[in-house]
PAMIGU-196987 format. One line per 3 residues: number of its first residue (from 0); their letters; for each residue z, y, x of N, C-alpha, C, CB. Coordinates in steps of 0.001 Angstrom, whole numbers, padded with zeros to 6 digits. Glycine has a CB too. Layout:
N
NUM	A	Z/Y/X/Z/Y/X/Z/Y/X/Z/Y/X  ...
# end
This chain:
287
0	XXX	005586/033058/-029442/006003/032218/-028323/005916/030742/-028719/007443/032578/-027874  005669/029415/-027731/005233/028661/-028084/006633/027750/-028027/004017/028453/-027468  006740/027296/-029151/008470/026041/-028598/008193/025145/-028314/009685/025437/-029545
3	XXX	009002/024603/-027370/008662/023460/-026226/009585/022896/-026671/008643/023643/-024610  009348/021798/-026983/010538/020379/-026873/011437/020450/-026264/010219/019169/-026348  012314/020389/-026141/013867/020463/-025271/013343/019451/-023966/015602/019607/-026374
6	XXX	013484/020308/-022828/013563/019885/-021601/013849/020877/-020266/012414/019252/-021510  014374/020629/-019531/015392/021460/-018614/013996/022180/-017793/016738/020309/-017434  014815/023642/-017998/013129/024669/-017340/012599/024345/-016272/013221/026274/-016907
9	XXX	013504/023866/-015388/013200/023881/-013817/011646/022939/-013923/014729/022957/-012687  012368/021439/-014863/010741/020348/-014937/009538/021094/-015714/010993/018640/-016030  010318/022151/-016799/008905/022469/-017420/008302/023594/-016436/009019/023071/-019120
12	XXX	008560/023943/-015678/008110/025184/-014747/007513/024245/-013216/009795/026473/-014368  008049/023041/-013047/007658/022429/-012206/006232/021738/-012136/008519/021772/-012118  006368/021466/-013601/005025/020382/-014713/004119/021863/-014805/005770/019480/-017027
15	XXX	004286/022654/-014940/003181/023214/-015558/002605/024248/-013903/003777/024246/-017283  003112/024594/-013156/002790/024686/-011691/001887/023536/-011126/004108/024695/-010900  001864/022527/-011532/001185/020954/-010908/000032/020985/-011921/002339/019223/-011075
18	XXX	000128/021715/-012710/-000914/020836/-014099/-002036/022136/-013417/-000196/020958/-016622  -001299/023531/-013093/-002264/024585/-012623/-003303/023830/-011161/-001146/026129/-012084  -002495/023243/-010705/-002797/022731/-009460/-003595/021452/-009962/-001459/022465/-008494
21	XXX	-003422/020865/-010690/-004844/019415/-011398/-005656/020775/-011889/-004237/017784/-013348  -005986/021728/-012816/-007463/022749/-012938/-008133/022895/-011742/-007217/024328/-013380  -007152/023391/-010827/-007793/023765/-009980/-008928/022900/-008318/-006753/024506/-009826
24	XXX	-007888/022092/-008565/-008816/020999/-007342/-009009/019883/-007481/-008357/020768/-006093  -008594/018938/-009187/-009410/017652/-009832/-010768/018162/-009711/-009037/017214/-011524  -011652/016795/-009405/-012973/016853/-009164/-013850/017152/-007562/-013237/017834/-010095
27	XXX	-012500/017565/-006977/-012907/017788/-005603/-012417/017096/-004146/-012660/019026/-005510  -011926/015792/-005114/-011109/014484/-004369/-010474/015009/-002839/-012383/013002/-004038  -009826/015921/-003301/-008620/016614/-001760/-007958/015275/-002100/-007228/018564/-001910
30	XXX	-007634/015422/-000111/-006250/014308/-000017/-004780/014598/-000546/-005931/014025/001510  -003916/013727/-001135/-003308/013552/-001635/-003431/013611/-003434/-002695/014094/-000938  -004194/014071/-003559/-004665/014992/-005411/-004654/013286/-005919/-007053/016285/-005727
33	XXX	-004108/013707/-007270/-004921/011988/-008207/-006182/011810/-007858/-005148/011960/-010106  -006905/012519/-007496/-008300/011436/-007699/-008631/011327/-006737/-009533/011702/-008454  -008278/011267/-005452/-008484/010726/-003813/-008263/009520/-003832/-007564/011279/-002657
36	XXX	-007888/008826/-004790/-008504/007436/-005292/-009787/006848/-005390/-008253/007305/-006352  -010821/006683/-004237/-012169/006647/-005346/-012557/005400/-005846/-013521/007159/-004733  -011885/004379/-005946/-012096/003260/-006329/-011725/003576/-007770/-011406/002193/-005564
39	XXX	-010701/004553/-008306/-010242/004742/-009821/-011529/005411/-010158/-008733/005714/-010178  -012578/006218/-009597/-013600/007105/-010156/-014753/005652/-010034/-013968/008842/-009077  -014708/005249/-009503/-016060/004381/-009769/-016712/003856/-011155/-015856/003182/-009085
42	XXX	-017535/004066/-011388/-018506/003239/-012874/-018564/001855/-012428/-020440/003821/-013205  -018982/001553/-011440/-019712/000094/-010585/-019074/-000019/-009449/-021382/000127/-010124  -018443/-001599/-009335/-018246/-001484/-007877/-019465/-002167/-007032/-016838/-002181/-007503
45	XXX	-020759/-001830/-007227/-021287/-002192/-006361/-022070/-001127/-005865/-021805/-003216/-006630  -022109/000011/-006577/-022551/001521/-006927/-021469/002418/-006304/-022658/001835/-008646  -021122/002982/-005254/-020388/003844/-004657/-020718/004890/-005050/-020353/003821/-003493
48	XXX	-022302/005463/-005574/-022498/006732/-005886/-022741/007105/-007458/-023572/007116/-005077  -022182/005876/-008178/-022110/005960/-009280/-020625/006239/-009974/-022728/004932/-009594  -020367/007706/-009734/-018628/007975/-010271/-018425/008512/-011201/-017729/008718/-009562
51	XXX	-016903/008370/-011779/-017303/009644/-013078/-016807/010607/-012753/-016828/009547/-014584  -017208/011627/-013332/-017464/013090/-013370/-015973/013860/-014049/-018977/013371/-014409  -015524/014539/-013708/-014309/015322/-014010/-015292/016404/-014982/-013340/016043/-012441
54	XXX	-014200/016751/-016011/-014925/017463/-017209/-015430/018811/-016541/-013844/017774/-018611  -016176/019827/-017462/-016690/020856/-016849/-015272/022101/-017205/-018406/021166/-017531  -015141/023298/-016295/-013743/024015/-015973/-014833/025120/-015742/-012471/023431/-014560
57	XXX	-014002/026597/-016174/-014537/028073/-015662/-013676/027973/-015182/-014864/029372/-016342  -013813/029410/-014292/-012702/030178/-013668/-012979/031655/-013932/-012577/029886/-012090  -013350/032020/-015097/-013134/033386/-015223/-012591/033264/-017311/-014976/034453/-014614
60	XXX	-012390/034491/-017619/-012489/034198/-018982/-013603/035382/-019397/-010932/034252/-019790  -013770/034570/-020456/-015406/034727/-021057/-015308/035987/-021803/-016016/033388/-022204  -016193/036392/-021754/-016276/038192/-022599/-015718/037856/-024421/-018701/039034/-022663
63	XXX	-016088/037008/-025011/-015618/036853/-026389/-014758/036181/-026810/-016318/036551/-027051  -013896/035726/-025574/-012212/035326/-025748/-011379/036250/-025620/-011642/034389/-024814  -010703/036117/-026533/-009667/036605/-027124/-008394/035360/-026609/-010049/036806/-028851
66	XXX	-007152/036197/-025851/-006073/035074/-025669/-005328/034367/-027051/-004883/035767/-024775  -005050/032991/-026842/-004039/032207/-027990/-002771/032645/-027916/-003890/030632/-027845  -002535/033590/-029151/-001051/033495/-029305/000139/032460/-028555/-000985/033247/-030627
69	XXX	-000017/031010/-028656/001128/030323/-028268/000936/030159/-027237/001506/029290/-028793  -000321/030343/-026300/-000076/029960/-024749/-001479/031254/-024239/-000460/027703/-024273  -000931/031510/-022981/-001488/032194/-022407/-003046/031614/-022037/-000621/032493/-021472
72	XXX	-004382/032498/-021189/-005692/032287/-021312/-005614/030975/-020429/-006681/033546/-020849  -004934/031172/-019028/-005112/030303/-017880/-004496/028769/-018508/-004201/030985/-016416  -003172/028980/-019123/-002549/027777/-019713/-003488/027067/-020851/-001135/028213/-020349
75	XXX	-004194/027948/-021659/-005479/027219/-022518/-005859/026483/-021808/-006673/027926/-023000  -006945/027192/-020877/-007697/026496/-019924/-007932/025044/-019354/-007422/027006/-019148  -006107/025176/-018950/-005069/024342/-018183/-005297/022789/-019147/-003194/025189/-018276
78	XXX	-004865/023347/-020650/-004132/022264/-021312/-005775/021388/-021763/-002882/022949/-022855  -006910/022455/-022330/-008203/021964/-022757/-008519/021135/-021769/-009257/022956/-022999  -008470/021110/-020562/-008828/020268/-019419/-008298/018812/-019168/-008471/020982/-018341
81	XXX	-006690/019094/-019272/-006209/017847/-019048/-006663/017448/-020772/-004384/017778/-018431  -006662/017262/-021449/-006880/016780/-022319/-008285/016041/-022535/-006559/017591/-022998  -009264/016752/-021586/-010278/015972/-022081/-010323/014689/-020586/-011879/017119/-022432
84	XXX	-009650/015212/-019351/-009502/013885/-018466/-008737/012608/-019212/-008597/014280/-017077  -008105/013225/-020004/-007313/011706/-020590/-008019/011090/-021648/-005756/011907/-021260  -009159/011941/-022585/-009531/011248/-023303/-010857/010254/-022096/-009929/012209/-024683
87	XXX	-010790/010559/-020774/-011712/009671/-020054/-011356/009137/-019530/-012476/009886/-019457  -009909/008986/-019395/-009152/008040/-018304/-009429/007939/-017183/-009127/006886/-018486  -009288/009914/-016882/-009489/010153/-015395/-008364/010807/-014976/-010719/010958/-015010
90	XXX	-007661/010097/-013598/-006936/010427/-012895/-006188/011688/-013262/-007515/010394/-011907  -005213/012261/-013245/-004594/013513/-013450/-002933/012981/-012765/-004704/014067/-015342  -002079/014300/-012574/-000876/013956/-012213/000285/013876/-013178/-000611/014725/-011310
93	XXX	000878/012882/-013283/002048/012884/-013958/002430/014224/-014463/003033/012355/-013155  003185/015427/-013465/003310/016134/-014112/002823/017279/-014884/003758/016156/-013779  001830/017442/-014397/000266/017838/-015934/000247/017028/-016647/-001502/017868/-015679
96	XXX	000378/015733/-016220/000144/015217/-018393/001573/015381/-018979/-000378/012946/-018903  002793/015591/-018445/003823/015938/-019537/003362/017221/-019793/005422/015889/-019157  003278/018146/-018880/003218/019868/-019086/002399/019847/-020654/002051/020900/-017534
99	XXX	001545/018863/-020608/000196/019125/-021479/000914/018338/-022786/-001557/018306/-020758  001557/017538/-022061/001749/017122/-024249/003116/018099/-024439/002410/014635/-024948  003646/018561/-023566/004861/019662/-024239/004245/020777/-024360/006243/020013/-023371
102	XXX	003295/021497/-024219/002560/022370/-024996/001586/022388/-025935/002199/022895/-024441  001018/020963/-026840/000373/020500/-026947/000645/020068/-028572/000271/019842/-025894  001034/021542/-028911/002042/021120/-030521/000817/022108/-031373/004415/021998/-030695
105	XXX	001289/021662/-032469/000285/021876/-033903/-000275/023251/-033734/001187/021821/-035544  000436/024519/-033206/-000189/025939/-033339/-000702/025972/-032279/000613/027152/-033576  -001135/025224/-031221/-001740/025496/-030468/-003453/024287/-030583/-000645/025512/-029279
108	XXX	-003228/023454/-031192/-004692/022788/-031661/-005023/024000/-032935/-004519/020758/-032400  -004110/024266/-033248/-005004/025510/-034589/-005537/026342/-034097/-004217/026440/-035663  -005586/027141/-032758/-006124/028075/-031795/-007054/027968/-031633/-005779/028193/-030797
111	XXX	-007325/026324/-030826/-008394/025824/-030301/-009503/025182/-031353/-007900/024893/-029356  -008931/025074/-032290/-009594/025050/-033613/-010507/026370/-033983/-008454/024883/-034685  -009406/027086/-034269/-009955/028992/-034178/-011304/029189/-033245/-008512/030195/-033197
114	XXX	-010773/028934/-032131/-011682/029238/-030967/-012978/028805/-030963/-011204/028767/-029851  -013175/027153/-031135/-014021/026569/-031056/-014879/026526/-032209/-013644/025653/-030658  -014917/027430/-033535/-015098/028052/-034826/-016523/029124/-034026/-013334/028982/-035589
117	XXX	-016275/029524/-032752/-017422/030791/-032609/-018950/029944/-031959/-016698/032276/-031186  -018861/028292/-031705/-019383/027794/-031286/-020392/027323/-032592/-018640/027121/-030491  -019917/027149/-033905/-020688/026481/-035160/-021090/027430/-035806/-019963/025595/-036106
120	XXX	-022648/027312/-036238/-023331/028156/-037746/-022412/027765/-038461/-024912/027754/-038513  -021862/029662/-038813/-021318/030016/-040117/-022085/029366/-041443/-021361/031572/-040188  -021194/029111/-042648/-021815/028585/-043583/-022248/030208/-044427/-020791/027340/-044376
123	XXX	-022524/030902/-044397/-023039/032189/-044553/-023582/033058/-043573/-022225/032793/-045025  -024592/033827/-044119/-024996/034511/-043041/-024332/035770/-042583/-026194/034744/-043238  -024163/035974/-041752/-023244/037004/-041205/-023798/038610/-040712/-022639/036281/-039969
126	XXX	-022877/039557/-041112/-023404/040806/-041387/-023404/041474/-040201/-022733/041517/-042389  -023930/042052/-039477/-023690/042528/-038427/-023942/044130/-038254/-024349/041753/-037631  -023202/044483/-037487/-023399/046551/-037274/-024760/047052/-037732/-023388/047234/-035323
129	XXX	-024814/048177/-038177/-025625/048316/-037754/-026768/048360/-037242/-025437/048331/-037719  -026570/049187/-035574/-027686/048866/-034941/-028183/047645/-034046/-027767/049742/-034364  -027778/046331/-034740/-027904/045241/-034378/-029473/044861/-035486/-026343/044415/-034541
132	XXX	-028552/045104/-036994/-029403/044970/-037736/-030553/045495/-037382/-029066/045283/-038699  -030546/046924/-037349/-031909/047539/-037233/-032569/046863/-036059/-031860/049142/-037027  -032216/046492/-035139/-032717/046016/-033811/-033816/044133/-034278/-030822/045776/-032559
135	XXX	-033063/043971/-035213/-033036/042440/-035516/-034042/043013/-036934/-031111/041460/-035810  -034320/043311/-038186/-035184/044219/-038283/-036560/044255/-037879/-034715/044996/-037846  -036280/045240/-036861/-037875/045628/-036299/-038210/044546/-035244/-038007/047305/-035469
138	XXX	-037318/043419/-035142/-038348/042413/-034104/-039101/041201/-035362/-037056/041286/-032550  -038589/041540/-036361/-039328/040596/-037190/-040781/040830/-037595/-038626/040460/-038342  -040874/042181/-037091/-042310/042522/-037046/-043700/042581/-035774/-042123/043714/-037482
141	XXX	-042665/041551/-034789/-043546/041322/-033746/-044489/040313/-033819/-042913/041128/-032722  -045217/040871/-033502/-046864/039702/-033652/-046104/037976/-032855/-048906/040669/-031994  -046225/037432/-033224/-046303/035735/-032302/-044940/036126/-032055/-047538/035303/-030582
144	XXX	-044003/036164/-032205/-042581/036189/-031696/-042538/034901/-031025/-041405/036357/-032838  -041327/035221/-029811/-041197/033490/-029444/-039139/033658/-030072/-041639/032903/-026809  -039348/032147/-030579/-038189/032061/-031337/-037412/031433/-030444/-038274/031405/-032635
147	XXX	-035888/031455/-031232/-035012/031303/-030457/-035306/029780/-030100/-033700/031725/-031012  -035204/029243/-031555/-035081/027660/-031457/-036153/026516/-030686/-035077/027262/-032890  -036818/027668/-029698/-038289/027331/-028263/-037372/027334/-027597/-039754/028476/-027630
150	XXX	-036550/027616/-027399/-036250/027704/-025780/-035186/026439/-025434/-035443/029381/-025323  -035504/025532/-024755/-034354/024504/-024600/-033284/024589/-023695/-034828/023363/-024303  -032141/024103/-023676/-031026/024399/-022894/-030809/023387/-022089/-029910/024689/-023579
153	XXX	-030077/023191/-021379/-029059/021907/-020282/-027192/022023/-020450/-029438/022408/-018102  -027314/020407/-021195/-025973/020469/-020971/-025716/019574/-019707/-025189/020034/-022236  -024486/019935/-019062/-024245/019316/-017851/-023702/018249/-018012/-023591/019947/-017030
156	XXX	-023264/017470/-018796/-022581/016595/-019445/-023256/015149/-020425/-021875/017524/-020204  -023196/014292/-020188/-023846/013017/-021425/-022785/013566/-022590/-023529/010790/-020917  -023417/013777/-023736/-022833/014251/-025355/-023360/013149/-026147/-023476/015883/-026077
159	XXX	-023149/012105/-027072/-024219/011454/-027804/-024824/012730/-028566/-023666/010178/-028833  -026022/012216/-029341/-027058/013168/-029936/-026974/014897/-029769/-027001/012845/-031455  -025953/015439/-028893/-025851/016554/-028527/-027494/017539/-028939/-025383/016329/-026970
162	XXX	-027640/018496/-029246/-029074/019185/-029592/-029084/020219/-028109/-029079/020258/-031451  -030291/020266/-027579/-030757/020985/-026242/-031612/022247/-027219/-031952/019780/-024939  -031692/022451/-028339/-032220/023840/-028854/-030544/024222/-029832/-034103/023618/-030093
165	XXX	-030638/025831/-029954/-029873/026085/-030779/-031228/026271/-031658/-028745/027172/-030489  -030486/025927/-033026/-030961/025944/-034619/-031180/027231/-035247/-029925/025286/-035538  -031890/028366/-034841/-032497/029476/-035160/-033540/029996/-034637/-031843/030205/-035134
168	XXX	-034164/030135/-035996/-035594/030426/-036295/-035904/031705/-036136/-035990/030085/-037564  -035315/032727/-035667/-035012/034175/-035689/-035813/034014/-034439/-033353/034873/-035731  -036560/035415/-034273/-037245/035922/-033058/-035892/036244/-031721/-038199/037528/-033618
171	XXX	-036244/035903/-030779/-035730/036097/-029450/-035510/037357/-029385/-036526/035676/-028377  -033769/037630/-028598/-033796/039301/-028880/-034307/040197/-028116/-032644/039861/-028968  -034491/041360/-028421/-035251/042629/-027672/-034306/043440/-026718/-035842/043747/-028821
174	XXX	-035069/043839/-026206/-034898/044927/-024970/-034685/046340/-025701/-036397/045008/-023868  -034185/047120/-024978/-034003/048608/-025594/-035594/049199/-025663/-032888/049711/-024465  -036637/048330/-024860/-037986/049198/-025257/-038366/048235/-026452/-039373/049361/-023888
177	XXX	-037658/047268/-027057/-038695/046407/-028017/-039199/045483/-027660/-039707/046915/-028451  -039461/044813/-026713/-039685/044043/-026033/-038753/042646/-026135/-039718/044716/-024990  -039425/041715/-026178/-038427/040332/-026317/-037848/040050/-025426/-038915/039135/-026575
180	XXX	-036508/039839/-024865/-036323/039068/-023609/-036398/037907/-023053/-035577/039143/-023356  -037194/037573/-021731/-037569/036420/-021643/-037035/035274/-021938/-037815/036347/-020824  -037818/034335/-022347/-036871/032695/-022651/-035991/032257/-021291/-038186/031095/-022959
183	XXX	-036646/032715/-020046/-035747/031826/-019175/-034696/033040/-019278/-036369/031252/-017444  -034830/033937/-019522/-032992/034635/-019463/-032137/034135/-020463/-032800/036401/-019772  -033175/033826/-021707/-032265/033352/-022947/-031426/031764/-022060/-033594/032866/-024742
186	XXX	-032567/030837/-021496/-031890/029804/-021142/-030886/029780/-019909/-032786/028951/-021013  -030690/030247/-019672/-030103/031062/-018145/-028478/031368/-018901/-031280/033064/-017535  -028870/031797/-020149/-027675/032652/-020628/-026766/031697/-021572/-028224/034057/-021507
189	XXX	-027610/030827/-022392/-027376/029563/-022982/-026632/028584/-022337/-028457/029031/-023252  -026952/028592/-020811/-026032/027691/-020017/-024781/027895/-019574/-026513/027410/-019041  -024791/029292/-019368/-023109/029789/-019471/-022599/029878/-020588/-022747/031088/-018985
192	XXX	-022859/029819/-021972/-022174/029428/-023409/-021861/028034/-023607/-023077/029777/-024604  -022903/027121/-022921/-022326/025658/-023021/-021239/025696/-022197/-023287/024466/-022583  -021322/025659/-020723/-020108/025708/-019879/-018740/025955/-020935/-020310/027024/-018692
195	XXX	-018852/027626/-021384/-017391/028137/-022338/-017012/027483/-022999/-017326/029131/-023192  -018529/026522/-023895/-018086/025349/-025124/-017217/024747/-024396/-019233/024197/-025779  -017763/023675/-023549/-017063/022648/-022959/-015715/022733/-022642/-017613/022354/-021953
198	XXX	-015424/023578/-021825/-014381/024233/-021179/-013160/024546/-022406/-015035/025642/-020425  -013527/025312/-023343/-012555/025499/-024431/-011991/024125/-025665/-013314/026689/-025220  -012697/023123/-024850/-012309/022125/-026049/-014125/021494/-026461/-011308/023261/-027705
201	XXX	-014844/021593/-026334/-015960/021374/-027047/-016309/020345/-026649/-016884/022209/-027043  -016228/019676/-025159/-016326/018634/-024740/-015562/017161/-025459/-015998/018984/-023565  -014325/017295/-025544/-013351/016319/-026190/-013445/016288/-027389/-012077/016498/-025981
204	XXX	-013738/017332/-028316/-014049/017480/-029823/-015391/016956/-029752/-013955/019039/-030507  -016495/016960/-028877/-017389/016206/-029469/-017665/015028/-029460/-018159/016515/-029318  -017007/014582/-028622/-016842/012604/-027672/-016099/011895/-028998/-015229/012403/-025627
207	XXX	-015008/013183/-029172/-013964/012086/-030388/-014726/012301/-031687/-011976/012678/-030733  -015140/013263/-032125/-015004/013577/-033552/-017047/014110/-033853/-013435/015189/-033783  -017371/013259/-033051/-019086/013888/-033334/-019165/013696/-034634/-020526/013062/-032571
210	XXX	-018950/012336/-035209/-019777/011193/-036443/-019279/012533/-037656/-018743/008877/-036804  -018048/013297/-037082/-017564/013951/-038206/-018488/015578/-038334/-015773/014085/-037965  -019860/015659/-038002/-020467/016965/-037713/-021902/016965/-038261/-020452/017271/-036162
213	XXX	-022153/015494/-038856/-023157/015484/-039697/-023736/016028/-040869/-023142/014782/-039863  -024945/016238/-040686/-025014/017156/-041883/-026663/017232/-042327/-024346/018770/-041443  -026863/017352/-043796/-027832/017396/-044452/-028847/018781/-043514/-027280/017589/-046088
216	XXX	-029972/018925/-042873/-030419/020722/-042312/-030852/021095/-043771/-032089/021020/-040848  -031303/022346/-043625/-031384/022917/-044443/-033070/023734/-044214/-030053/023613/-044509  -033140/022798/-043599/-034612/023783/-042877/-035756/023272/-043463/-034952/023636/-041056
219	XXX	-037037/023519/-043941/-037323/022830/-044965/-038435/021987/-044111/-037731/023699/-046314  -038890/022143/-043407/-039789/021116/-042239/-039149/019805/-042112/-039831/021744/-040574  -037896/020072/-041872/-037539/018683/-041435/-036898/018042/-043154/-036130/018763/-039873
222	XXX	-036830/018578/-044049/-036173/017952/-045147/-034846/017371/-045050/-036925/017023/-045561  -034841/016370/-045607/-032949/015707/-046050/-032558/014957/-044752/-032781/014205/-047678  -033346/015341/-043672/-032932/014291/-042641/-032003/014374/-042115/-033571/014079/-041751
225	XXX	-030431/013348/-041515/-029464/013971/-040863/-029376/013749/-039577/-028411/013753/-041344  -028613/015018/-039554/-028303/015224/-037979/-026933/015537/-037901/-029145/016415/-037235  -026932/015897/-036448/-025434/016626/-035870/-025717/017484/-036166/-024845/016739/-034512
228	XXX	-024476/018302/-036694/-024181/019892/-037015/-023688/019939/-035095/-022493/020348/-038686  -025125/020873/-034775/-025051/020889/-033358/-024529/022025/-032856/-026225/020694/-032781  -024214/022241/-031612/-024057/023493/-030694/-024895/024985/-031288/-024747/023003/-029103
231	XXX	-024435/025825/-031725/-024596/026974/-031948/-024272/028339/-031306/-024255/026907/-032767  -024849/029022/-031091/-024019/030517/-029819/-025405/032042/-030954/-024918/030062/-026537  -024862/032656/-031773/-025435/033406/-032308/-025498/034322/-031416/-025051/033654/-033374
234	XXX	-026393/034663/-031327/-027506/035746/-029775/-027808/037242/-030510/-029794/034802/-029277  -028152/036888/-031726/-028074/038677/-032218/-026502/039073/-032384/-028939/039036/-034028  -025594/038138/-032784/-024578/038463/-032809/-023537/039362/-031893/-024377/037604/-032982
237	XXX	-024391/038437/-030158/-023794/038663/-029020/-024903/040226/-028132/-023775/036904/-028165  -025747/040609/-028989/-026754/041476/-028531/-026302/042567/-027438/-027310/042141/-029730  -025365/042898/-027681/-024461/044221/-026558/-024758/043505/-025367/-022401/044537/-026712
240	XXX	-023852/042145/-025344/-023511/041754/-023732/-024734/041234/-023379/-022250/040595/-023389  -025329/040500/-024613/-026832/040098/-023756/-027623/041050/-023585/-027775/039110/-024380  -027878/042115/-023494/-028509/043344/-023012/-027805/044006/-021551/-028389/044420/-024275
243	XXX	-026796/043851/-021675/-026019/044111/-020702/-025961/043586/-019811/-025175/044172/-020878  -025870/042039/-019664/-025717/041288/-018891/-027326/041086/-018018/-025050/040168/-019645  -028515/041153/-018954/-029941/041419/-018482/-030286/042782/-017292/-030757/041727/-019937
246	XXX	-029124/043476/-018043/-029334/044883/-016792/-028335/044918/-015645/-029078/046532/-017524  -027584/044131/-015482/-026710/043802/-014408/-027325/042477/-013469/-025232/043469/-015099  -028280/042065/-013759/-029293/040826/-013124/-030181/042010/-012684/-030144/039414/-014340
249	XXX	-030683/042842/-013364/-032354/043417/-013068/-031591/044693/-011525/-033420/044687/-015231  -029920/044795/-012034/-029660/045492/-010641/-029350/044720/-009404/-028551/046370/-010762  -028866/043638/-009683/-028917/042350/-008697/-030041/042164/-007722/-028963/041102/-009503
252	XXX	-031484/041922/-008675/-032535/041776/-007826/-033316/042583/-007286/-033155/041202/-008197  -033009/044227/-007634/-033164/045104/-006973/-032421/045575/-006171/-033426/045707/-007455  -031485/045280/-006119/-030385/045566/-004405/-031046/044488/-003671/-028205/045181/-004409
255	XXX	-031246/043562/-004219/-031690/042223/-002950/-033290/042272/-002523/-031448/040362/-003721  -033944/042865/-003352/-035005/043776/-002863/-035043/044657/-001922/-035337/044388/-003619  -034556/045353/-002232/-034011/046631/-001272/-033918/046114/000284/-032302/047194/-001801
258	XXX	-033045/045138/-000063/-032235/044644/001361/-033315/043728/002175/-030665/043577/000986  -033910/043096/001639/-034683/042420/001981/-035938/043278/002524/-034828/041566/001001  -036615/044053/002067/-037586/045071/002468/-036731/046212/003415/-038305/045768/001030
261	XXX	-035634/046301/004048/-034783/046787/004237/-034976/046081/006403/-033504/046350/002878  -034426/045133/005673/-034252/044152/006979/-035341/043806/007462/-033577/042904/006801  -036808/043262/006635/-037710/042936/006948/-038690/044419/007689/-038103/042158/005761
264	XXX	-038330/045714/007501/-038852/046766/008435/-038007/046815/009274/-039116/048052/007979  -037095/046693/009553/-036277/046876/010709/-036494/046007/012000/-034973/046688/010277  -036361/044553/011212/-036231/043492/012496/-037514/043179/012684/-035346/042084/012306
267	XXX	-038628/043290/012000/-040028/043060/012329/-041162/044399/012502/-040491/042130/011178  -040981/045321/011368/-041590/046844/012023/-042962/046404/010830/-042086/046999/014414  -042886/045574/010345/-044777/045728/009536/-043751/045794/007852/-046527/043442/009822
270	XXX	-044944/046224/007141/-044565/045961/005941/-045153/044765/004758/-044687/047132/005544  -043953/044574/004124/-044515/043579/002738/-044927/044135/001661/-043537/042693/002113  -045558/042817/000870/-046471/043472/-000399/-044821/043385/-001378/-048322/042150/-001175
273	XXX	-044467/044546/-002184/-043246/044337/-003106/-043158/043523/-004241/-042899/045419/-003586  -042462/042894/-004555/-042211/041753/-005416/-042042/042320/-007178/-040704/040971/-004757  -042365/042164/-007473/-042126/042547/-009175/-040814/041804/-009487/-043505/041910/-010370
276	XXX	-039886/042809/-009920/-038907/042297/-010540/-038700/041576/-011327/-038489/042769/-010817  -039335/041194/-012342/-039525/039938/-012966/-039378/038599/-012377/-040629/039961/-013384  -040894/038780/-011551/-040658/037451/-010401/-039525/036908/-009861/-041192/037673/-009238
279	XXX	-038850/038020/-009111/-037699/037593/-008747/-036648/036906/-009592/-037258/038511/-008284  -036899/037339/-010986/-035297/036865/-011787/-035975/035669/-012384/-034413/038117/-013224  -037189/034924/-012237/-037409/033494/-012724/-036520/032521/-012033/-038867/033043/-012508
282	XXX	-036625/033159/-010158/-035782/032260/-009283/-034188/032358/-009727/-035983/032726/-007663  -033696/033789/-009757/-032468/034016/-010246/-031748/033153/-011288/-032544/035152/-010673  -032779/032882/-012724/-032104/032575/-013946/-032284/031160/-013155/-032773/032984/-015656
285	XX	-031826/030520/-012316/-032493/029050/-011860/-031011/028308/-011262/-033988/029242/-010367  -030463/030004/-010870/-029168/029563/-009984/-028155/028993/-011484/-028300/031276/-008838
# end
């Protein structure tokens, strides 16, 4: 349980009800909310459409979170958020920023510490099941592999020197026939791991503390040159859900197939030429 500074429950139950209420509709300038101000969001006042941006927020929790001992998933959420509006000196309500510094004690930055640990290359290489291995293995024997570190990502966010490739040289992972899975699913899938970064702290840890992530690579092309010890999301690691998550898209665009060839004999009476499923999920990985 997390100890709160001495203060009468009613305010801490009041503060942390309001701070739920800044997650949920900062960024979407409702009337009355802090930021229905828009003269406080402006960059320029001669630029009306030049504002700043409220940090990036999920609303689900992510398959490889695990809840923080001292505060619950939604209250993480809650507190990672206001924290990074204040390091931008964006609007929030009074009582979310107390809620947030009275939960906002040493075992709960060690969490988010913890947490934000699944985002960085391990300084060792890491052992994995099994039939991960074997899977990882036999793709090293694919002719022309396309590697991971091809495929570029989008962060939604200005990061200084932020990296748009993750840093592995490993072949792109396979399909249950052997088969590589496409780069745009890899990048498709990459963009919902940045989101989680951000969202869990990754945003504010990198604004404050980048200069502190430098590092000699180790890769021998590029030699002693430094960089940011950048954004990392290990993909053989995550191989289950990314297989999983590929066959819950490929049933997506075949129900919407369906429906579509469905409706299109009904309300018109001729038929279409059928779409290759593939095709369809280039548009998909787009959303």
């Amino acid at each position: 349980m997390t100890e709160y500074r001495y203060t009468l429950p009613w305010d801490l139950e009041r503060s942390k009800a309001i701070a739920f209420l800044d997650y949920k509709w900062l960024g979407q300038e409702l009337e009355g909310a802090p930021d229905n101000d828009t003269e406080s969001l402006l960059l320029s006042l001669w630029d009306e459409q030049d504002k700043r941006k409220y940090p990036v927020k999920i609303n689900y929790t992510p398959h490889w979170f695990q809840e923080p001992k001292s505060i619950g998933t939604r209250s993480f959420f809650t507190w990672t958020y206001l924290e990074a509006c204040e390091h931008d000196n964006l609007p929030t309500s009074a009582e979310g920023k107390l809620w947030k510094d009275w939960i906002g004690i040493q075992a709960t930055w060690l969490e988010q510490h913890s947490i934000l640990k699944k985002f960085k290359k391990p300084e060792e290489a890491p052992k994995y099941p099994a039939h991960i291995q074997r899977e990882l293995d036999r793709a090293r024997f694919i002719v022309d592999p396309v590697t991971i570190d091809s495929v570029d990502f989008e962060v939604p966010v200005k990061l200084p020197l932020v990296n748009r490739h993750v840093w592995d040289w490993r072949p792109i992972p396979t399909k249950l026939n052997g088969e590589q899975l496409e780069a745009a699913y890899i990048k498709w899938y990459l963009r919902r791991r940045i989101d989680e970064w951000l969202a869990t702290g990754g945003y504010r840890e990198w604004q404050k503390n980048w200069e502190y992530f430098v590092h000699y690579t180790e890769h021998p092309s590029v030699g002693t040159r430094l960089f940011i010890k950048p954004f990392y999301w290990d993909l053989w690691q995550d191989l289950d859900h990314l297989r999983w998550q590929y066959g819950e898209l490929l049933k997506s665009v075949k129900y919407i197939q369906w429906y579509y060839r469905f409706c299109t004999y009904r309300n018109q009476g001729n038929k279409k030429s059928i779409v290759k499923v593939e095709d369809d999920l280039d548009e998909i990985w787009q959303i």
